[in-house]
Backbone bond lengths (Angstrom), bond angles and torsions (degrees), N, CA, C in turn:
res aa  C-N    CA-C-N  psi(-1)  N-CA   C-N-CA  omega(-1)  CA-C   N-CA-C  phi
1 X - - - 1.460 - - 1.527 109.99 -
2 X 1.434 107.91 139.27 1.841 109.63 174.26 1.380 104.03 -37.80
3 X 1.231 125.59 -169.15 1.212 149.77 162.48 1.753 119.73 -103.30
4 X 1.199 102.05 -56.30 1.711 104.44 163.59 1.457 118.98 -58.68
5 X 1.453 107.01 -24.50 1.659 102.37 177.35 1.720 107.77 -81.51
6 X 1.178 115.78 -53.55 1.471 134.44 -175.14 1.574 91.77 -25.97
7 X 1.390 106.24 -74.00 1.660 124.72 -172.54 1.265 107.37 -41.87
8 X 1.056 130.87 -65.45 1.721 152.89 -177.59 1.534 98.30 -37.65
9 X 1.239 80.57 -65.38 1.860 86.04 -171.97 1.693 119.37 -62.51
10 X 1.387 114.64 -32.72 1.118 118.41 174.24 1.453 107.68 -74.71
11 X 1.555 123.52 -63.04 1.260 92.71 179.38 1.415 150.96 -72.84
12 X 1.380 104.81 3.43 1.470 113.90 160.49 1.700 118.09 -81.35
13 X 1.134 117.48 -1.32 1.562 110.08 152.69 1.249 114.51 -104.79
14 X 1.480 116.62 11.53 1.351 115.29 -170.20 1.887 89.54 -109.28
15 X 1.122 110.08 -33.44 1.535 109.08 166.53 1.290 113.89 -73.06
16 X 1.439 131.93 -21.19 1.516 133.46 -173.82 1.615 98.15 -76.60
17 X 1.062 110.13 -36.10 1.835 128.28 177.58 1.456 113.95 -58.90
18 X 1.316 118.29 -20.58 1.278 128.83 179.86 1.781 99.08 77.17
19 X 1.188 132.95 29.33 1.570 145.41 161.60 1.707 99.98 -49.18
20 X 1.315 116.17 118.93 1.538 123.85 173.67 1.607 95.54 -54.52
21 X 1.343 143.76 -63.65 1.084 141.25 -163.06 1.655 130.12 -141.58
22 X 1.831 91.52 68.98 1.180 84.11 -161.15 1.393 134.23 -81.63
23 X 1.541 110.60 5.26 1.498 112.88 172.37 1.794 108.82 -84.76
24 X 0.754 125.73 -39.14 1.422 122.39 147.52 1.778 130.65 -1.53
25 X 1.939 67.50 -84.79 1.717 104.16 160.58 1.357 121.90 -33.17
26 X 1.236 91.00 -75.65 1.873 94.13 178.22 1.810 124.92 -57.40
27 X 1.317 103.18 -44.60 1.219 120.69 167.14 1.856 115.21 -35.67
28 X 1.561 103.70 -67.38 1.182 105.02 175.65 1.359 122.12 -66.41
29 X 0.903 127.41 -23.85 1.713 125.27 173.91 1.757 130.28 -90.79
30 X 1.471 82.93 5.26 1.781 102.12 175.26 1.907 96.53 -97.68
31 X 1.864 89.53 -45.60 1.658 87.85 178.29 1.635 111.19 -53.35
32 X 1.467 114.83 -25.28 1.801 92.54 -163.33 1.279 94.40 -109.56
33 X 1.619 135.74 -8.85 1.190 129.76 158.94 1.822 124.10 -53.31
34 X 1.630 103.40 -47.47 1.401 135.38 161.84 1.794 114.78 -48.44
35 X 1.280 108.26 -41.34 1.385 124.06 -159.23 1.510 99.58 48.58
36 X 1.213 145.63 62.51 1.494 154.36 108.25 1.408 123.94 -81.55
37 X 1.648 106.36 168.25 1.548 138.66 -170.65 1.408 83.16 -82.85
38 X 1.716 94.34 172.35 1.465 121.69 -178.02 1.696 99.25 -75.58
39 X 1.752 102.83 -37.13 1.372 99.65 -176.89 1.551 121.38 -62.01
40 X 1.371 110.25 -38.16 1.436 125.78 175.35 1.398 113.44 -51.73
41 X 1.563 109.92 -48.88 1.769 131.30 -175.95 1.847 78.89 -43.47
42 X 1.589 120.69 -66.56 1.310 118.16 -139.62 1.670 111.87 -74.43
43 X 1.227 105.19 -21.96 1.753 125.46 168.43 1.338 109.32 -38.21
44 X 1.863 103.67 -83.04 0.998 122.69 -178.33 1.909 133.26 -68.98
45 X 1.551 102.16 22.59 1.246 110.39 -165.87 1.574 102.23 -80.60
46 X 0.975 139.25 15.40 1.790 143.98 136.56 1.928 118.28 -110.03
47 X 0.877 95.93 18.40 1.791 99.34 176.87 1.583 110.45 -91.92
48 X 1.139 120.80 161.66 1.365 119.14 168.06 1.529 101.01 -98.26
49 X 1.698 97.67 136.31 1.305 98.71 163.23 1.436 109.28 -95.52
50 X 1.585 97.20 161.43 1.196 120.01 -174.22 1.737 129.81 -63.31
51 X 0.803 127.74 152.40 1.498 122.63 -158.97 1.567 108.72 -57.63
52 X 1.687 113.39 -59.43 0.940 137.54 -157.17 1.431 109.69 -68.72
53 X 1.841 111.73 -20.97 1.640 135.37 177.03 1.258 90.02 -55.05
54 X 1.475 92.71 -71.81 1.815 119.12 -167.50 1.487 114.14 -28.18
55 X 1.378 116.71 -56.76 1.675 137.61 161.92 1.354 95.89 -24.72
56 X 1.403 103.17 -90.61 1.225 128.25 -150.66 1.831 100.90 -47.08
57 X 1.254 102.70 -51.41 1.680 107.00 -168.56 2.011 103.68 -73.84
58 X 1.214 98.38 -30.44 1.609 98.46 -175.81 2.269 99.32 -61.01
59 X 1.730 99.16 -63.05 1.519 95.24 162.57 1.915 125.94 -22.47
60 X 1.204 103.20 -58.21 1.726 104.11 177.95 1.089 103.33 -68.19
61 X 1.524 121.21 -73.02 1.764 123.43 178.50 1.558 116.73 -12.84
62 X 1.198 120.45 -49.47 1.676 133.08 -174.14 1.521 87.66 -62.24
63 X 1.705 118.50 -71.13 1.701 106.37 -148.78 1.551 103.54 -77.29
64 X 1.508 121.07 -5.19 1.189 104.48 164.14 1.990 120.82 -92.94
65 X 1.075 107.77 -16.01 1.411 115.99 143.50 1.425 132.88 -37.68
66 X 1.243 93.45 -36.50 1.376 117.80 -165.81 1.467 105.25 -85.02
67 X 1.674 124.75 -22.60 1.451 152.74 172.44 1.735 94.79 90.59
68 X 1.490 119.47 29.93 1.422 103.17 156.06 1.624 125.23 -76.64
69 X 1.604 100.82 123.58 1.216 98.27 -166.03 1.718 115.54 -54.03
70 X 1.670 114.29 148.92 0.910 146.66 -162.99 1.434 121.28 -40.26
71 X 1.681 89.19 -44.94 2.190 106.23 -178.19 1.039 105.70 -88.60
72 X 1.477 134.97 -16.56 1.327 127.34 144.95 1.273 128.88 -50.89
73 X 0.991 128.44 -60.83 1.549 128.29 156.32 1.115 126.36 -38.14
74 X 1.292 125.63 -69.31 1.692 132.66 164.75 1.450 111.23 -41.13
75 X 1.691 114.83 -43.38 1.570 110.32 -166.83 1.745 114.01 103.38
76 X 1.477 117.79 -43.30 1.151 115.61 172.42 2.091 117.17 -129.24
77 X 1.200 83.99 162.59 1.438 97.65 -169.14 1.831 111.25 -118.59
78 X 0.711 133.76 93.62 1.855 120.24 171.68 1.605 103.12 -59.07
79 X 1.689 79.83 138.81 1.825 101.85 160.73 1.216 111.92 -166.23
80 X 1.144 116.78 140.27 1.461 127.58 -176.91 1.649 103.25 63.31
81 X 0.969 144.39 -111.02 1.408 144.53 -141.35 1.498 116.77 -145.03
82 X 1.435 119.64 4.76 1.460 153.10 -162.67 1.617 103.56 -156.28
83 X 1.627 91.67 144.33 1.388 120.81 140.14 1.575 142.50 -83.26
84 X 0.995 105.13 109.28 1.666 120.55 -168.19 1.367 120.07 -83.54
85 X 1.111 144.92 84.12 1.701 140.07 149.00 1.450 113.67 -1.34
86 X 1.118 136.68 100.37 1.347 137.97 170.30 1.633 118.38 -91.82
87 X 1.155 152.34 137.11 1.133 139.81 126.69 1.609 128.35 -112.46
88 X 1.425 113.67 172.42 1.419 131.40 -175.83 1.385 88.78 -16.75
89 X 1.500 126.68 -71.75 1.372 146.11 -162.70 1.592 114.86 -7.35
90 X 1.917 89.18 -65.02 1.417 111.64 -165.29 1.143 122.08 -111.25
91 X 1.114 132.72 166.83 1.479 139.00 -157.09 1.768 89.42 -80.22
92 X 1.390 120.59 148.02 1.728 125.15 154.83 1.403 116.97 -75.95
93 X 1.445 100.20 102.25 1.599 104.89 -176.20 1.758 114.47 -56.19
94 X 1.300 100.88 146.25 1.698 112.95 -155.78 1.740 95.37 -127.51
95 X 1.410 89.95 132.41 1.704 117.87 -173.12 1.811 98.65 -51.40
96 X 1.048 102.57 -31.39 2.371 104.49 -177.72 1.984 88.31 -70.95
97 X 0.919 132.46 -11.61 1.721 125.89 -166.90 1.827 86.21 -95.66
98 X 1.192 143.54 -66.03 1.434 125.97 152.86 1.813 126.26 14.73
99 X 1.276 87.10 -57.19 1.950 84.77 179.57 1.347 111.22 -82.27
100 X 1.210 123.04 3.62 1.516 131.89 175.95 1.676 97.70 -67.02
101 X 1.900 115.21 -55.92 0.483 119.75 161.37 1.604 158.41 -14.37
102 X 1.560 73.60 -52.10 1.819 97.10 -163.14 1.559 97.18 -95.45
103 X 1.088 116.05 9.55 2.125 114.33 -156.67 2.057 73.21 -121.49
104 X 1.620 126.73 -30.15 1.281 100.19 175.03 1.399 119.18 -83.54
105 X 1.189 120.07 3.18 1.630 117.27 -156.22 1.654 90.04 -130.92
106 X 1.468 121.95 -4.32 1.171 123.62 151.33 1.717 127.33 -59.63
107 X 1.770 99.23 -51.17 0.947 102.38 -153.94 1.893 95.41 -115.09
108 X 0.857 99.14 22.49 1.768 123.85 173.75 1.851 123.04 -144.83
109 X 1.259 97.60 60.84 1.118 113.90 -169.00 1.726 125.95 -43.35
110 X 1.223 83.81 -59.58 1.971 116.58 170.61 1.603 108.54 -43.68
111 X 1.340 137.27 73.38 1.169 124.97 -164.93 1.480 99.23 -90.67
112 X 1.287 146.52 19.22 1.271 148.81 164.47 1.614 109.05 -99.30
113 X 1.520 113.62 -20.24 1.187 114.40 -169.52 1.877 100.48 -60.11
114 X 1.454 103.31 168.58 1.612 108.58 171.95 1.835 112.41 -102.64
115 X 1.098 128.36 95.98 1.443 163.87 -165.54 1.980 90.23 -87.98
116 X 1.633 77.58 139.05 1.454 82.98 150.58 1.376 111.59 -150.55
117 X 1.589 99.10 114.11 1.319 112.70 -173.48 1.824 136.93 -83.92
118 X 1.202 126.14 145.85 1.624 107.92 -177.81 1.958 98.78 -127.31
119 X 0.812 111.14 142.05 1.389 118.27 149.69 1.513 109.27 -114.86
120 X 1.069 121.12 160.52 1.426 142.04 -120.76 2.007 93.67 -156.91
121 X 1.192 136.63 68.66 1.225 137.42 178.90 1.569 98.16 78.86
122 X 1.100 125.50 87.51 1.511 134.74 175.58 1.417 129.07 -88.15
123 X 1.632 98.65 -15.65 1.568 99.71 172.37 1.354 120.52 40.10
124 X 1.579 145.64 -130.13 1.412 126.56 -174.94 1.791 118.40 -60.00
125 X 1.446 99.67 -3.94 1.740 102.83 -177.90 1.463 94.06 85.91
126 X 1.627 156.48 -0.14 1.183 145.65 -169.84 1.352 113.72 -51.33
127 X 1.789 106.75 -39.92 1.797 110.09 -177.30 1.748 93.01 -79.63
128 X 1.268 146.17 -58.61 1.276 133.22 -138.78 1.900 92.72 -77.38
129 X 1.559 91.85 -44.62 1.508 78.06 -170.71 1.756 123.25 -65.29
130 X 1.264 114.14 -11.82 1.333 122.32 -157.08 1.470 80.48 -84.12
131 X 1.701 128.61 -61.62 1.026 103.57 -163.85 1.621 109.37 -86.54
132 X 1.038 105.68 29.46 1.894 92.25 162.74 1.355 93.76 -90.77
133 X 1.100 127.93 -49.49 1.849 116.46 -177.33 1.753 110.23 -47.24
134 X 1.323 100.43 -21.70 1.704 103.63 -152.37 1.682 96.93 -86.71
135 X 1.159 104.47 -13.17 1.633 123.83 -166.01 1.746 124.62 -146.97
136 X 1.923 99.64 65.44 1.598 93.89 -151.69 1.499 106.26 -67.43
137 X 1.484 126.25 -10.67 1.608 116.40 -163.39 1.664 87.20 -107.98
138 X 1.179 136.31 34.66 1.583 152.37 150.31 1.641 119.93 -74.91
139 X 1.285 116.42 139.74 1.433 115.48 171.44 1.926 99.24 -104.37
140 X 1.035 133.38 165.44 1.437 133.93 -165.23 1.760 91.38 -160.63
141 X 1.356 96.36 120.46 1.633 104.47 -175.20 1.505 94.18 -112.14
142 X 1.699 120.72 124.62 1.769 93.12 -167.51 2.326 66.24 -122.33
143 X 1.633 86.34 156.46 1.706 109.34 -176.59 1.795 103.38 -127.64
144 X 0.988 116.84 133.88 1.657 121.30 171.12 1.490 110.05 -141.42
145 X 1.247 129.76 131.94 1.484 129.51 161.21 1.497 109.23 -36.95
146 X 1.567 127.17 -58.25 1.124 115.38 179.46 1.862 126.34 -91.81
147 X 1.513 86.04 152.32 1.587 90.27 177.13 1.711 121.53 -64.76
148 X 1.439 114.86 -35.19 1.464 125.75 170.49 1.190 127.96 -60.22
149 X 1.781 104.36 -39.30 1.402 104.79 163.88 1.711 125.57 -52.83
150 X 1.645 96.15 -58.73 1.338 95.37 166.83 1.676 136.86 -65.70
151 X 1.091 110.55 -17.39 1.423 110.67 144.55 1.434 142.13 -46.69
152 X 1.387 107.99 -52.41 1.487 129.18 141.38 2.054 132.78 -41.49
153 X 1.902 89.96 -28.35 1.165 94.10 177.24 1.524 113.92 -96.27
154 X 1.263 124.86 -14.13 1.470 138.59 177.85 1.241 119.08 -107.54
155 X 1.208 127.48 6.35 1.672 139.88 121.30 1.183 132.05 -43.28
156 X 1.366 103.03 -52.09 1.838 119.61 -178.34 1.232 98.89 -96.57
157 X 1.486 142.51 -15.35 1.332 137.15 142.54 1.599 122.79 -29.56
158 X 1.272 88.45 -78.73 2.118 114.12 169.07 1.358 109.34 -34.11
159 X 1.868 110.57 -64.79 1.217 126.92 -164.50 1.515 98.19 -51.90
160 X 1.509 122.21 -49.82 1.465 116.68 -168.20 1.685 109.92 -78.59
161 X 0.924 103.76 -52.17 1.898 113.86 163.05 1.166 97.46 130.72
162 X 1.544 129.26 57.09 1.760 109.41 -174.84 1.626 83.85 -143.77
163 X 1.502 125.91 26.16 1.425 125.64 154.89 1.258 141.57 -33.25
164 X 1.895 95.16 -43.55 1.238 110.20 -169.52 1.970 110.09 -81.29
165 X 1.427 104.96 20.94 1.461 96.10 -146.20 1.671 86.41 -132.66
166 X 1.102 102.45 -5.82 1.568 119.30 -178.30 1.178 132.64 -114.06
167 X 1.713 117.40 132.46 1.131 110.52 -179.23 1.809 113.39 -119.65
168 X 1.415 120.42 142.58 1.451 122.08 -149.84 1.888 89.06 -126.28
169 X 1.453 90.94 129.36 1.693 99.22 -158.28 1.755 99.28 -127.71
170 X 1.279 136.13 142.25 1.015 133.02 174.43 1.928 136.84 -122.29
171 X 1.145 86.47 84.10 2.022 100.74 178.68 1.847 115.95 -170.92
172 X 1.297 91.17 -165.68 1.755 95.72 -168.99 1.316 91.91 -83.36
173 X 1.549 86.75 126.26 1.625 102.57 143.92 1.700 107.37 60.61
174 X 1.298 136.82 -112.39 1.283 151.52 -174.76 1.441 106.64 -98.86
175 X 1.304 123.65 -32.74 1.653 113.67 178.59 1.193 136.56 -64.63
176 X 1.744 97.59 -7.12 1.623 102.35 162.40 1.637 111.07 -69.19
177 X 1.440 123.91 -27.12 1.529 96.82 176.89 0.901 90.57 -113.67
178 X 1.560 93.57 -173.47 1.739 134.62 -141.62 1.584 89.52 -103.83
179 X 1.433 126.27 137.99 1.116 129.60 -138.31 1.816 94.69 -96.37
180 X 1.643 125.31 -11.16 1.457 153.49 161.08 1.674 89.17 -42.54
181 X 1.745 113.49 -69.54 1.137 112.81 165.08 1.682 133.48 23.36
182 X 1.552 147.12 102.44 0.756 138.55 171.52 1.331 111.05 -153.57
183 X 1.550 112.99 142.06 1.755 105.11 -169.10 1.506 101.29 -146.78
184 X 1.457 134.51 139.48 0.979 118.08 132.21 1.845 161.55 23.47
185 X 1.270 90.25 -78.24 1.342 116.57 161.07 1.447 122.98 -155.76
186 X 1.432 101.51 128.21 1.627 92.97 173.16 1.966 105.33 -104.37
187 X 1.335 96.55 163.28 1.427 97.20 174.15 1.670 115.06 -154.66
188 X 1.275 110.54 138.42 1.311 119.64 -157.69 1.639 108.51 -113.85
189 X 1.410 134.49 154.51 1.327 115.96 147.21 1.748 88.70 -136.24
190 X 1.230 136.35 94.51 1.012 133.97 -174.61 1.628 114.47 -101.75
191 X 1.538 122.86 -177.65 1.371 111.05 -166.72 1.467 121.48 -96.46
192 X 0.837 112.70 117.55 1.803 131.25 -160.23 1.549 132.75 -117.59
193 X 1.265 97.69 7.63 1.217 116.25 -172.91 1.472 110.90 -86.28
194 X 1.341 153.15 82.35 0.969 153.46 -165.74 1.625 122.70 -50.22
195 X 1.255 127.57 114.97 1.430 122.85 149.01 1.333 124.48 20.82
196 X 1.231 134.59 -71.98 1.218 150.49 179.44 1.522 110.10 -65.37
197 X 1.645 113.15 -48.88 1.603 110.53 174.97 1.536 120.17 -61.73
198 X 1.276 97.36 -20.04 1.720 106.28 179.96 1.349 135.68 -45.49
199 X 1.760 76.93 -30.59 1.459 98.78 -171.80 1.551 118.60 -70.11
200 X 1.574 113.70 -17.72 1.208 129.88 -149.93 1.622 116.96 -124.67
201 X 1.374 86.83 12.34 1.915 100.97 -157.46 1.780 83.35 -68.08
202 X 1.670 104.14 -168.23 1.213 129.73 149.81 1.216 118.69 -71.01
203 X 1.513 107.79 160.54 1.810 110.64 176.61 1.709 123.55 -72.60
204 X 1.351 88.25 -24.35 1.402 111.73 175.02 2.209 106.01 -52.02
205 X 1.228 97.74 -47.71 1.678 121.75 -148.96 2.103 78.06 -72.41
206 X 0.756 143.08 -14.68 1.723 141.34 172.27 1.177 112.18 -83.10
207 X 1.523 122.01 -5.58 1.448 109.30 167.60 1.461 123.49 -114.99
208 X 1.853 97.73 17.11 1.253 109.02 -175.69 1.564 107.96 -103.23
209 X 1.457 126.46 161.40 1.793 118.47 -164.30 1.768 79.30 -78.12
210 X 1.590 105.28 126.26 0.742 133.05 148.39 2.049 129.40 -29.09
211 X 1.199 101.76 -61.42 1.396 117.03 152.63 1.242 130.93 -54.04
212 X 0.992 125.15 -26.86 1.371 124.04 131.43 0.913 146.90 -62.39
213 X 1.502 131.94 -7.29 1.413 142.69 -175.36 1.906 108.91 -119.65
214 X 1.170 106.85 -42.15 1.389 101.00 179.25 1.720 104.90 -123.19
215 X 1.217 91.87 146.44 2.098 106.88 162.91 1.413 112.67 -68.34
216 X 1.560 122.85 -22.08 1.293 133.67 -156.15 1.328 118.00 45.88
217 X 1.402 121.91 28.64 1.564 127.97 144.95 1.793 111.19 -112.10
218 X 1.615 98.41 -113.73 0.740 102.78 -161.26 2.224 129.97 -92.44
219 X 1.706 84.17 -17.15 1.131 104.66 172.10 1.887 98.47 123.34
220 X 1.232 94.66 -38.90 1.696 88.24 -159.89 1.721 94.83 -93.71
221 X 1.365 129.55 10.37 1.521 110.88 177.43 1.515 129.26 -64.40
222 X 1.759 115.60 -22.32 1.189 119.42 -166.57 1.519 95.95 -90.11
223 X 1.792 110.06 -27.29 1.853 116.59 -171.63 1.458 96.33 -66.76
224 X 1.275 120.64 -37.96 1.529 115.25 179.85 1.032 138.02 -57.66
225 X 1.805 116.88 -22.53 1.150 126.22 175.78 1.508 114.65 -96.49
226 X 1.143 99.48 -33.08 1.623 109.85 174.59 1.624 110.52 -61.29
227 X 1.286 105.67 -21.93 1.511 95.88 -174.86 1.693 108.21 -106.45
228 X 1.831 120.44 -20.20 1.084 109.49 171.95 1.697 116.93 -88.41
229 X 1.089 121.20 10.40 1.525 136.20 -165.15 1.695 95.81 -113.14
230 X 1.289 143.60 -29.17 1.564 156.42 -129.15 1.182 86.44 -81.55
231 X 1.586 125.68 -61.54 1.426 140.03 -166.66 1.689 110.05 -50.13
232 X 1.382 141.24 -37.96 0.988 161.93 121.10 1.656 111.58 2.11
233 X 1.348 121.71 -68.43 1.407 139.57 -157.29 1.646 97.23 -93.95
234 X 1.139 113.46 -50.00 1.771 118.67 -172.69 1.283 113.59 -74.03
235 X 1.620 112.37 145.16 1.303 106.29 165.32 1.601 106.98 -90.92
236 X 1.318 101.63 175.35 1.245 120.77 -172.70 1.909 119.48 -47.63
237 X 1.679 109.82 91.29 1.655 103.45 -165.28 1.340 89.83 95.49
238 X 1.422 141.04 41.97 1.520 130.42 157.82 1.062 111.82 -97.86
239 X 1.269 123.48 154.44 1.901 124.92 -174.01 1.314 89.09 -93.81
240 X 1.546 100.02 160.78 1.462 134.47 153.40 1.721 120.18 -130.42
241 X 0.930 108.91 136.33 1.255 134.38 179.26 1.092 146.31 -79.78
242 X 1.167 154.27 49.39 1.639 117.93 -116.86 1.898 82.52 -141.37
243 X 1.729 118.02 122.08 1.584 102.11 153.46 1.673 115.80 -94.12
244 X 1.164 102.23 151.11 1.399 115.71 159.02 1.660 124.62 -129.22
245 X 1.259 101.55 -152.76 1.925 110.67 172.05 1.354 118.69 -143.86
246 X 1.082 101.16 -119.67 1.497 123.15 -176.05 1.212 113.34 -48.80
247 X 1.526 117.74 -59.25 1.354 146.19 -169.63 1.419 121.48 -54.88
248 X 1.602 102.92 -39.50 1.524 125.35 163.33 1.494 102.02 102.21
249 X 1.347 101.58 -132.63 1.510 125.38 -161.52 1.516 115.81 -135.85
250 X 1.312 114.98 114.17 2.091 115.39 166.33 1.410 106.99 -41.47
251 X 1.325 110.67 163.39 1.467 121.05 -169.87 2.066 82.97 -81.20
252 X 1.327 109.04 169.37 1.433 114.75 -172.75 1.436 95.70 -107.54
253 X 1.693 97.03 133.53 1.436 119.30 -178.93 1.711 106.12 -68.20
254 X 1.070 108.52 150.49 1.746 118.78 -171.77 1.984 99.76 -65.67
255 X 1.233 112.71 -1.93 1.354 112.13 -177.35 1.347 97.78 -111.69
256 X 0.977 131.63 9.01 1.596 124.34 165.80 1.283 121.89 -124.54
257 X 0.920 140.84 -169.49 1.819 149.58 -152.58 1.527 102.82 -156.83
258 X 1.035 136.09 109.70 1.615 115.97 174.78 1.766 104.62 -101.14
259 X 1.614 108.54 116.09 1.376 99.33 -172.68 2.107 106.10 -94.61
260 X 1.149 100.63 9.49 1.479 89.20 -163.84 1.454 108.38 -143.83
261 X 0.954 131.06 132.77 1.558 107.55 153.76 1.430 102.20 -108.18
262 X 1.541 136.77 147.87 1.504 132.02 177.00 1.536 114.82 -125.17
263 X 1.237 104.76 150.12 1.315 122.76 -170.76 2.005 120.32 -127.28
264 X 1.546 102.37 161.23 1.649 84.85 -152.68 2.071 81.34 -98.28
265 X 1.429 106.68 -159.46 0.932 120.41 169.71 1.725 135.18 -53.24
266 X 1.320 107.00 -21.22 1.653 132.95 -167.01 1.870 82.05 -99.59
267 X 1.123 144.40 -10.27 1.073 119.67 -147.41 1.595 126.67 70.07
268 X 1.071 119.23 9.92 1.864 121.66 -169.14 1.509 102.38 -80.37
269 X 1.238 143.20 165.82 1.387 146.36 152.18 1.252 103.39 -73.83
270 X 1.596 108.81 134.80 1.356 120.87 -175.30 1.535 109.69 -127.14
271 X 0.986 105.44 -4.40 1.695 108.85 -172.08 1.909 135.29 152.07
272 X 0.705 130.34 -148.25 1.630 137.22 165.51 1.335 126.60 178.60
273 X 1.316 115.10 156.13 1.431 130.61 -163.58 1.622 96.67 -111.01
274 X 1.183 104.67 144.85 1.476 125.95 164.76 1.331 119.33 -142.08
275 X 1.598 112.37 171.44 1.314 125.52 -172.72 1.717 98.03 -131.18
276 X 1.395 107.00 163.07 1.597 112.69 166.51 1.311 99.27 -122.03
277 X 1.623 105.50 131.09 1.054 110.45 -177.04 1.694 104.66 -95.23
């Protein structure tokens, strides 16, 4: 089959699917079926591809038909300044988790300084590892309930090379460390999605661990603890981090300061900054 047709044809059932972007879509999964560049994709846009392509890309085509999200299929996801390994495991890190980013390197200017960093349920590691690059004379302690996740997160550790700078901890929330424990900044993107929004997600959002995406209340139960527990983990004037959504923000514990509330590009609420006083 051509190449311009292949595409064509796929992404118009990939738009019939209700696919946010399915020429994209198709595009990229011919590229890694193909093992070619975008430039190559554009070369060969009257060539026949090869049978065995065809296989290979018809195989993905179905589970993304199917509305399995995209970095599952491919295997990796970009964010921030790297490519990340995703699986089933972990949540697909999302371009709005970026300003998490930008609110630490805002308010932590000194990127040579020596930091000691926590993430707080890290799932693929995208926040701990991003800012270990962002902060090479930094230690980055990343914590997840699950063991797979963090497996997933000390892969894409290695893969980037900031392993040696990291430490990979296993329990809820804060009980992975040692209560001696004290850092800098902690930073969270925990699950906030409320019960009720669940109902309404994308089709995509069902093939993601569930437990990771919602508290199955209200949204703010896991923000509540993270923020009345913070004082504990921080030293004296340490940030906290925390994104959310819809759901918002816990009222602020008498041991914290909230200096920020942040917002993404759309205007949406994305989260808030705090201090320990």
């Amino acid at each position: 089959m051509i190449c311009r047709v292949l595409l064509q044809a796929a992404a118009q059932r990939l738009q019939q699917a209700a696919c946010d972007a399915p020429r994209k879509d198709a595009e990229l999964m011919l590229m890694q079926a193909w093992a070619i560049s975008q430039t190559d994709l554009i070369i060969k846009a009257h060539d026949d591809v090869p049978k065995d392509v065809v296989e290979r890309f018809e195989t993905m085509f179905k589970r993304r038909l199917n509305r399995e999200p995209l970095a599952y299929i491919l295997g990796v996801k970009a964010f921030w300044q790297d490519e990340f390994v995703v699986t089933p495991d972990v949540l697909v890190p999302r371009p709005e988790t970026e300003h998490l980013i930008e609110k630490v390197l805002q308010y932590l200017p000194d990127q040579q300084a020596k930091y000691d960093i926590a993430d707080i349920g890290t799932g693929s590691g995208c926040i701990a590892v991003s800012l270990a690059r962002e902060y090479p004379q930094s230690l980055v302690t990343a914590c997840d309930i699950s063991a797979k996740a963090l497996q997933v997160a000390q892969s894409n550790a290695e893969n980037i090379g900031v392993r040696e700078r990291m430490i990979f901890l296993q329990g809820d929330l804060y009980q992975a460390l040692a209560t001696a424990s004290k850092f800098d900044v902690i930073v969270s993107n925990p699950p906030y999605v409320s019960q009720e929004e669940m109902l309404d997600l994308a089709a995509e959002l069902s093939f993601e661990p569930r437990f990771a995406l919602t508290d199955e209340a209200t949204g703010l139960t896991l923000l509540e603890k993270l923020l009345q527990d913070a004082h504990v983990y921080l030293k004296e004037g340490g940030l906290l981090v925390l994104e959310s959504g819809l759901c918002g923000m816990p009222d602020t514990p008498n041991t914290m300061v909230k200096l920020e509330d942040y917002f993404d590009l759309a205007g949406n609420f994305r989260g808030s900054v705090f201090r320990r006083l």
